[in-house]
C-alpha positions as a printed Julia matrix, in Angstrom:
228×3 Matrix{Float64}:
 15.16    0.89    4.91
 12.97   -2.48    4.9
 12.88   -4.3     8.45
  9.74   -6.11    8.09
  7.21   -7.62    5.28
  5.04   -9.91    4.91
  4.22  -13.06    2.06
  0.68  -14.06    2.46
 -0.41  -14.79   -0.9
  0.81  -18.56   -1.04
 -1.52  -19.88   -3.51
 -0.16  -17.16   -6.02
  3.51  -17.23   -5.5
  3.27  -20.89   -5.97
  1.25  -20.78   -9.15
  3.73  -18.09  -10.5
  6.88  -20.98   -9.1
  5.17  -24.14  -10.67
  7.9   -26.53  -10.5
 10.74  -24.83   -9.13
 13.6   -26.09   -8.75
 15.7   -27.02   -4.88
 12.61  -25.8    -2.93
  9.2   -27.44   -1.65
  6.74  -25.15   -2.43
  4.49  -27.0    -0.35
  6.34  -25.92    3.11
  5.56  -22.42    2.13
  2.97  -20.6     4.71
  1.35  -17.59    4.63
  4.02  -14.37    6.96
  3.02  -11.37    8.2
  5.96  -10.6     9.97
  9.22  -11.36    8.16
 11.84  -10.35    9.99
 15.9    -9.57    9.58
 17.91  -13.18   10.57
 14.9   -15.86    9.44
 15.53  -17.58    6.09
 13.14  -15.96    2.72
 11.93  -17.47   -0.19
 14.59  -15.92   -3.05
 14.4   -16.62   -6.63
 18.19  -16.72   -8.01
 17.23  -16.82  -12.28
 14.19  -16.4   -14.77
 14.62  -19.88  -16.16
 12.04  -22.48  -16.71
 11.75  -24.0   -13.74
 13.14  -21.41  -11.53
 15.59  -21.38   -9.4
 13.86  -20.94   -5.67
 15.72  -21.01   -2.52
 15.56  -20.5     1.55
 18.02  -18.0     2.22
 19.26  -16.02    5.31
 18.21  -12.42    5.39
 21.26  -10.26    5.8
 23.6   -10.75    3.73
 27.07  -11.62    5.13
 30.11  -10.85    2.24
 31.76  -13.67    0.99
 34.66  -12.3     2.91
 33.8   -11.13    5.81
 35.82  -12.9     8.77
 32.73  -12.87   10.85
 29.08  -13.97    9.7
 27.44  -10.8    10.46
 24.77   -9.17    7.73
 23.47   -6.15    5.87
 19.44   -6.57    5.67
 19.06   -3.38    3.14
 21.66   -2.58    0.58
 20.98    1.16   -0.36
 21.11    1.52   -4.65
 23.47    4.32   -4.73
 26.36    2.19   -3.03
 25.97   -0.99   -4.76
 28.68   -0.1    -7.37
 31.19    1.26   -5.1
 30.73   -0.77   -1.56
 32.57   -3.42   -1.17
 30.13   -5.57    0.58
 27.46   -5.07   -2.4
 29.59   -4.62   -5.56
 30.38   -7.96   -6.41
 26.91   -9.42   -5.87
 25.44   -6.64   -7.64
 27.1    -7.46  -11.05
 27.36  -11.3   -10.4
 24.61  -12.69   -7.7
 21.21  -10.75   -8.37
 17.94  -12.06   -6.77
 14.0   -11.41   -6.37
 12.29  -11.46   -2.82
  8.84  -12.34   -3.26
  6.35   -9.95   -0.9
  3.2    -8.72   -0.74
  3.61   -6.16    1.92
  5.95   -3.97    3.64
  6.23   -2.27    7.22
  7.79    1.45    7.85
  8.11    3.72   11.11
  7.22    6.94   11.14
  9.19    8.6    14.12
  7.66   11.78   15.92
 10.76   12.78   18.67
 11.04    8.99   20.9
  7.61    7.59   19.49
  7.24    6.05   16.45
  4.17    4.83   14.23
  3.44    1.93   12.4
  2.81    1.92    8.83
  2.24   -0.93    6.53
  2.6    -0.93    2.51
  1.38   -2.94   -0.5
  0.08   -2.66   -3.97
 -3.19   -0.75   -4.91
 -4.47   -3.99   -5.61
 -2.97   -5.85   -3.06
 -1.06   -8.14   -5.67
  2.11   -9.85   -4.64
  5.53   -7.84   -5.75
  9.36   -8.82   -6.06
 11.81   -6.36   -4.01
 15.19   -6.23   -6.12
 18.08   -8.18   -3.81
 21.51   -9.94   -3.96
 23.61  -12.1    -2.42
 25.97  -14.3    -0.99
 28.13  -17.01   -0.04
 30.14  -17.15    3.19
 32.58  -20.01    4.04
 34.36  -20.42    7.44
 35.24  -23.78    8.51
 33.34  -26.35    7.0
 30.18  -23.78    7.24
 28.7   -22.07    4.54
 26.04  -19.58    4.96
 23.62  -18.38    1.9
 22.67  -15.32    2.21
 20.76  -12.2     0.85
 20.43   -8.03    1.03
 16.95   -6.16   -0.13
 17.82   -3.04   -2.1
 16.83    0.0    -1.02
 16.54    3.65   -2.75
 14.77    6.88   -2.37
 11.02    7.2    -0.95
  8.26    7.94   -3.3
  5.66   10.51   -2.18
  4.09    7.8    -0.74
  6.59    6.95    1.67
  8.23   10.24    2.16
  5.92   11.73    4.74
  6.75    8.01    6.96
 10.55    7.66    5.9
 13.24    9.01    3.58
 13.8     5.12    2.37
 12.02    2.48    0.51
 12.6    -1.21   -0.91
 13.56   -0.8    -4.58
 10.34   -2.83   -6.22
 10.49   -4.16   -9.72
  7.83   -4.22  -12.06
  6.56   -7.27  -13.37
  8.51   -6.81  -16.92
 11.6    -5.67  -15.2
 11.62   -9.19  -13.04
 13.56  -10.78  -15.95
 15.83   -7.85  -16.7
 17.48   -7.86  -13.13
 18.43  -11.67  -13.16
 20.06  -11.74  -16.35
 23.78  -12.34  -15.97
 24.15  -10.51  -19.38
 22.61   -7.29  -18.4
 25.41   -4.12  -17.35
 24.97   -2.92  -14.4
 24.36    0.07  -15.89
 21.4    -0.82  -17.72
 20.07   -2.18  -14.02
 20.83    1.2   -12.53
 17.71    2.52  -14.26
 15.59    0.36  -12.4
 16.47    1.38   -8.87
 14.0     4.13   -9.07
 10.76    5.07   -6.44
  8.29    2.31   -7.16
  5.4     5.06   -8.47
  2.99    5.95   -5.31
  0.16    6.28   -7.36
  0.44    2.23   -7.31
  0.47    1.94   -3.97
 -1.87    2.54   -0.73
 -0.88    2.04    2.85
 -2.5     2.16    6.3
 -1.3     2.68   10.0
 -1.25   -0.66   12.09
 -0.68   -1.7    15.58
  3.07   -1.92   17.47
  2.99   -5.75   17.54
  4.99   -6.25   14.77
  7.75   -4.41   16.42
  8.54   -7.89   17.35
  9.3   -11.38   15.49
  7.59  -13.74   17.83
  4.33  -12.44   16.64
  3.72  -13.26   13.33
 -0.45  -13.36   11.93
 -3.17  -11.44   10.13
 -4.1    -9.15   12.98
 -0.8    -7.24   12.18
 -1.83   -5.85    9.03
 -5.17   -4.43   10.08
 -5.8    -0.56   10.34
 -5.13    0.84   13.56
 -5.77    4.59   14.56
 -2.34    6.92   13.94
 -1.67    8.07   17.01
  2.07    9.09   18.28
  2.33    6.33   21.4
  5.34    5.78   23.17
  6.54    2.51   20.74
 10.17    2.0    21.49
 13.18    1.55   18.57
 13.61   -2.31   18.84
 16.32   -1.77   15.58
């Protein structure tokens, strides 16, 4: 699963976004600790400007009779769950990140572990999304995809974000493509492009959100409880 990343290179993500459109890039700040239920910077098509948007992590089905959400959307479900199959083949999206946060579990303790590019370079998680409409109140809202661990991951967790490569960014917008031409990129992002580090319990919750987060801690098993 994903339940926590972070966005802290600002400066890039808004050089790659130069004039988006329907979102202030300027009210974007540097997260360490983006959480399920707090609105994420989305990017709904390739076109020139994009097409950037605030929307509520967990996605709640169009219709659902109650606005509650799905933060991950595992790959091997998305053509055959109702909840996902729909935005799958109509209502792709990109989640900007730089960073991601796994548990490793050892009996009731659980370790900290925190993800991100070899060379620490911000990366788009494959999502979808939503629309929900209930009495004059609509809700926008999105789903990260999930699939497989790579070696990387697999010693920490069984499940990972599905991350796109750069030249695959493009691919999983277009309205055009099959979905089964996008199956093929819901693969293990390869490990040997990745590094990660154990880090402190803080992040376990919301409130705290800064840099101190993502430093190395020492791995040791602690008594952390599940907060998910």
């Amino acid at each position: 699963m994903c339940g926590r990343f972070t966005l802290r290179a600002i400066d890039r993500i808004r050089l790659k976004l130069a004039g988006a459109d329907q979102f202030e890039l300027d009210d974007l700040i540097p997260r360490f600790n983006i959480a399920p239920g707090q609105n994420i910077l989305t990017i709904l098509d390739s076109q020139t400007p994009a097409l950037a948007r605030m929307l509520l992590w967990g996605l709640i089905p169009s219709w659902s009779k109650e606005p509650k959400g799905f933060i991950n959307a595992r790959a091997e479900t998305l053509e055959t769950k109702p909840s996902f199959r729909e935005s799958f083949q109509r209502r792709r999206c990109l989640i900007p990140a730089d960073g991601f946060y796994e548990w490793k579990r050892t009996g009731r303790a659980r370790q900290t572990f925190f993800f991100q590019m070899s060379d620490e370079a911000p990366f788009a998680f494959a999502g979808i999304w939503d629309e929900w409409r209930k009495d004059g109140v609509s809700i926008v809202s999105c789903a990260i995809v999930t699939t497989g661990a790579n070696e990387l991951l697999e010693p920490i967790h069984d499940r990972m974000p599905v991350i796109l490569p750069e030249e695959s960014t493009e691919l999983w917008l277009d309205p055009r493509i099959p979905t089964g031409e996008l199956r093929k990129l819901l693969e293990p992002f390869p490990a040997i492009a990745m590094k990660s580090h154990p880090v402190g319990s803080s992040v376990n919750y919301p409130e705290i959100d800064n840099e101190d987060l993502i430093k190395r801690v020492d791995a040791e098993p602690g008594t952390t409880p599940s907060l998910f």
